[in-house]
Structures are given as C-alpha cells and as structure tokens.
C-alpha positions as CSV (number, residue, x, y, z in Angstrom):
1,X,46.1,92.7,11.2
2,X,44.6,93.3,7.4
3,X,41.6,94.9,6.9
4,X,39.0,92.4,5.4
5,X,37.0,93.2,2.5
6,X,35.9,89.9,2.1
7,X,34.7,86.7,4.2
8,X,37.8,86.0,6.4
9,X,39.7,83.0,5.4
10,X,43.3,81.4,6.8
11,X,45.8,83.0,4.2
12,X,43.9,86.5,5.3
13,X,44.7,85.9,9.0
14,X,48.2,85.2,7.9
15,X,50.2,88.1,10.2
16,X,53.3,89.9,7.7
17,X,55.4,90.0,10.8
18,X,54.2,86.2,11.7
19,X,57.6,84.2,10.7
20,X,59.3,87.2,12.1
21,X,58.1,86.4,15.9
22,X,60.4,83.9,17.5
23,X,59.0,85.0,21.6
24,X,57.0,82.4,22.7
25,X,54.8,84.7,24.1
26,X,54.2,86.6,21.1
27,X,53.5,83.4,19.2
28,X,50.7,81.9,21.6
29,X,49.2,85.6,21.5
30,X,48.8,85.6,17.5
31,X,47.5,81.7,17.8
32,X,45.2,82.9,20.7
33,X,43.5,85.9,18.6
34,X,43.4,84.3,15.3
35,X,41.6,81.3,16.3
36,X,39.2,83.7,18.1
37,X,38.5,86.2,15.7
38,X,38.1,83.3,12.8
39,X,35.3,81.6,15.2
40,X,33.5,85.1,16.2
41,X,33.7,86.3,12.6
42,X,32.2,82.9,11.2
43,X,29.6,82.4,13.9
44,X,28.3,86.3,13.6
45,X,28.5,86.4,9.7
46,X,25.4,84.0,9.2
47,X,27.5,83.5,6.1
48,X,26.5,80.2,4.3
49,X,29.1,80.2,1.5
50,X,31.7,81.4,4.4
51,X,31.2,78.6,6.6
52,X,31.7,76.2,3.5
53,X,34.9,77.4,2.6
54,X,36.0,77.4,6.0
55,X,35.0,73.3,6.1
56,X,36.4,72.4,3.3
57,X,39.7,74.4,3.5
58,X,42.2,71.8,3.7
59,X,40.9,70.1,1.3
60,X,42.0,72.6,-1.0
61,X,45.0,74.2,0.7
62,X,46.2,71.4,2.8
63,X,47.7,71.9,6.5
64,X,50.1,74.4,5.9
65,X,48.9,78.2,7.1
66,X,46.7,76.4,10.0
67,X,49.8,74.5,11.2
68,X,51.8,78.1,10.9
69,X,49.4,79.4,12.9
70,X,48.0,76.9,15.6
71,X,50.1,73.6,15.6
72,X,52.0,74.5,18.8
73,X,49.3,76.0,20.0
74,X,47.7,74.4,23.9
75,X,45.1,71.2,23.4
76,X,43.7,73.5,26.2
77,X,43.2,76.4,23.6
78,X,40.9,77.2,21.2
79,X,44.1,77.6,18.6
80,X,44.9,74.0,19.6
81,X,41.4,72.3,19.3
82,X,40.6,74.2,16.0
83,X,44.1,72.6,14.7
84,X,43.1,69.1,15.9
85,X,40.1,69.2,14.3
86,X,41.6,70.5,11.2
87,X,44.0,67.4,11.5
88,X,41.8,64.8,11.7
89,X,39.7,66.4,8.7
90,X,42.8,66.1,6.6
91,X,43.5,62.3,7.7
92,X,39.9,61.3,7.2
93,X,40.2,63.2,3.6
94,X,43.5,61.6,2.7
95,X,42.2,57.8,3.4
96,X,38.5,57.8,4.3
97,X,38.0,54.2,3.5
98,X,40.6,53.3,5.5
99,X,39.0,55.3,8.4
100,X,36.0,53.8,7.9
101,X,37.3,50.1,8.1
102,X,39.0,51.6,11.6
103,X,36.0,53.0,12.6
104,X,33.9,50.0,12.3
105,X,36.1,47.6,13.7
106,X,36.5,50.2,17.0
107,X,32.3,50.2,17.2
108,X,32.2,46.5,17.2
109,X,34.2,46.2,20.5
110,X,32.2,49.1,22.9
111,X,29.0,50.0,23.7
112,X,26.5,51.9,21.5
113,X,26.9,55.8,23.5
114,X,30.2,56.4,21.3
115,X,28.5,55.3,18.1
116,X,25.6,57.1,18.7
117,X,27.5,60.6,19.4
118,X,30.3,60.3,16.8
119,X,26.6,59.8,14.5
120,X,28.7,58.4,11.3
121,X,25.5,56.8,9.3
122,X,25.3,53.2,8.6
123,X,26.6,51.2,7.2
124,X,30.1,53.2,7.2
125,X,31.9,53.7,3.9
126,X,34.4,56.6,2.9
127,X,31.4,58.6,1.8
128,X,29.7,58.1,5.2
129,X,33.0,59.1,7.2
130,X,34.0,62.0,5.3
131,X,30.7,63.9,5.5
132,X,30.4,63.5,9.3
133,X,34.5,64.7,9.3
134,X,32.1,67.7,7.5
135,X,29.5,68.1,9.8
136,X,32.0,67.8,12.9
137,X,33.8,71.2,11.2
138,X,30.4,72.8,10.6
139,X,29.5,72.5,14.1
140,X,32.5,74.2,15.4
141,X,31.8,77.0,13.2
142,X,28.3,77.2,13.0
143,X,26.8,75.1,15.4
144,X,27.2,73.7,19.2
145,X,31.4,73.6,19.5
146,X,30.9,71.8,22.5
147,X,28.4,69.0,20.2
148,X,31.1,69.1,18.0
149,X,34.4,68.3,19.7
150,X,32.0,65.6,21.3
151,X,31.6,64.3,18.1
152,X,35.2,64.4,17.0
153,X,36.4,62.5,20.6
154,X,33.5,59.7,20.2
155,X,34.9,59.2,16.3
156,X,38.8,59.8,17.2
157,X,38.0,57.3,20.0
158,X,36.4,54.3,18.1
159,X,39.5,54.4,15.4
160,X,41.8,54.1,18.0
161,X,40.1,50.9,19.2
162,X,39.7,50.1,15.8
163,X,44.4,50.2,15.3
164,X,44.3,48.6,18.8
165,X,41.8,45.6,17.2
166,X,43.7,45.8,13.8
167,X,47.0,45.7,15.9
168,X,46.4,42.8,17.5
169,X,45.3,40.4,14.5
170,X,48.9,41.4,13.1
171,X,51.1,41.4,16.0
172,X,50.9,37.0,15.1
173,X,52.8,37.8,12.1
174,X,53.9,41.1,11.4
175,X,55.1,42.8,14.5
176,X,56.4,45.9,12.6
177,X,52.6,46.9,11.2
178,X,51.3,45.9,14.5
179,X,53.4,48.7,16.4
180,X,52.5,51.0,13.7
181,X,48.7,50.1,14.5
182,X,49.6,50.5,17.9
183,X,51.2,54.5,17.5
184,X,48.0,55.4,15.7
185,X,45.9,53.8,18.3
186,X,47.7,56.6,20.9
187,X,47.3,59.1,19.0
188,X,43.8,59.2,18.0
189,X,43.3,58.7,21.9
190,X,45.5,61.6,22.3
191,X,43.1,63.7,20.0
192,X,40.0,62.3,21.7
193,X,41.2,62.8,24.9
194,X,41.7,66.6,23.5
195,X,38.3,67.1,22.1
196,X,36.6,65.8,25.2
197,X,38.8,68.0,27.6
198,X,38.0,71.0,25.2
199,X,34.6,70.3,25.2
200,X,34.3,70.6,28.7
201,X,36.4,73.7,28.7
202,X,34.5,75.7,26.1
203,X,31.3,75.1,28.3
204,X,33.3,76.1,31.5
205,X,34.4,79.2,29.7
206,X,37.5,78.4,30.6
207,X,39.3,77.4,26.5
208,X,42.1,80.2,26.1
C-alpha cells in the first residue's frame, strides 16, 4: 500500500499489483481492506474538505477505480455496499430529473414511513434528489452508515415502484419500454434490498 501524504482518495488506494491479482481470494482481500481503511481514515480524520471529495467523487472521476476495486465485491460487504451506493450516486447524477419523476410517482402508491426515511424535500425536483443522493454519501462517511444505507433502501425502493407505475401506463402501447421499466424496477429493489440487509449487518457487526 502507498504511503499517504495527503487525504486518502480512490486513485491513492489503487494497489500497483491490483490488475495483476487474478485469485479470487486475493481480490476480495484488497476489496475487503480498501473499503475499510477508506471508511476508518474518513471517519477518524474529522476532515471536512476530505469528506467532500469523497462525496462528490464520481462526479468528477466517474465509476471506473471504485468498480476496479469493489464491483464484484459481496452486497454482504462493506466493499459491496460502498459500490452500491456509489452506483446509485452516479445514476441520480446522470438523470436526476428523471429520478425525481420516479421517485414521486413510487411515493404516491405506499405509505408515508419510506418517504419520510429516504427524507428527499418537497416538492421533489432534480435539485431536491441529487443533494439527498449527497447527504446519503455523507452519512456513510461521516455520519450513522446504518441511517444512511436506510436512506438509500427507502429512496432505491420508491423508484422502483415508481418503473413498476411508469411500466404499467406503457405496457398499453409500448411493451418494449414497459419491460425496460420493468428491469429497472428489479434492480433498484435489488439495491434496496442491499442497503437494508447491510444496514442491519453493519449494526450486527457482522458486514465483512
């Protein structure tokens, strides 16, 4: 591992020897101590600025280094939940009105307990759904992780009932967006069914 002279950030837990590692084992070990130290070294630093950056990564770099690191990574693992939430962050970022019109379709069909714990403000625009994409990463870094992926699984959740809404309005006349609507749907369940189960697992003690 490099020595770091300066807040740690994703290119500087890059491993030289990374794309050299082809033993599973090997791999889930590097994904499994990355992800660690990146959380302990964010949450000890008391490091505004360092927190930021770390939000508001992708935004600038896009996907690439976090999915070299952590996209095959467990949804049981830390490396897997960081990646997930990374993910959604960068699909919010790349269409947040669209999440927003997903979102607010979803909240119109359930109760108010999602709404309240996903905590987008109202009434929900792109601006509205990208800083609570913000405030979901902030948590996880510098706040209650367990709050957080809460947060993430309520949100994730009400978009998928929002692609399962939006599918069926379409299936009537276009059956090819409607399936499409209906893949989304799955996997932003998929995802909040993730963040829940490593909610409860990071309070257990028990996320690798």
């Amino acid at each position: 591992m490099r020595d770091f002279h300066k807040p740690v950030f994703f290119d500087g837990l890059r491993l030289d020897h990374f794309e050299e590692a082809r033993d599973p084992v090997t791999i889930n070990r590097i994904a499994h101590d990355t992800a660690h130290l990146l959380l302990e070294r964010s949450r000890s630093a008391h490091d505004e600025s360092l927190v930021r950056r770390l939000t508001h990564y992708t935004d600038e770099h896009g996907l690439d280094t976090i999915a070299e690191l952590w996209a095959n990574a467990s949804e049981r693992s830390l490396a897997g939940i960081l990646w997930r939430v990374y993910l959604l962050r960068s699909v919010i970022m790349q269409r947040p009105g669209t999440l927003g019109e997903l979102y607010d379709l979803g909240r119109a069909s359930v109760s108010i307990a999602d709404e309240v714990i996903a905590g987008v403000a109202d009434p929900v625009g792109p601006d509205e759904v990208r800083t609570t994409s913000e405030e979901i990463l902030r948590g996880v870094f510098a706040g209650d992780l367990a709050v957080a992926l809460r947060r993430a699984a309520a949100f994730a959740h009400l978009v998928a009932l929002g692609c399962l809404r939006r599918a069926d309005v379409l299936d009537a006349f276009d059956v090819e967006q409607a399936s499409a609507f209906t893949l989304r749907a799955r996997r932003f369940d998929e995802l909040s069914v993730a963040f829940a189960r490593g909610a409860q697992l990071w309070q257990e003690d028990a996320l690798d």
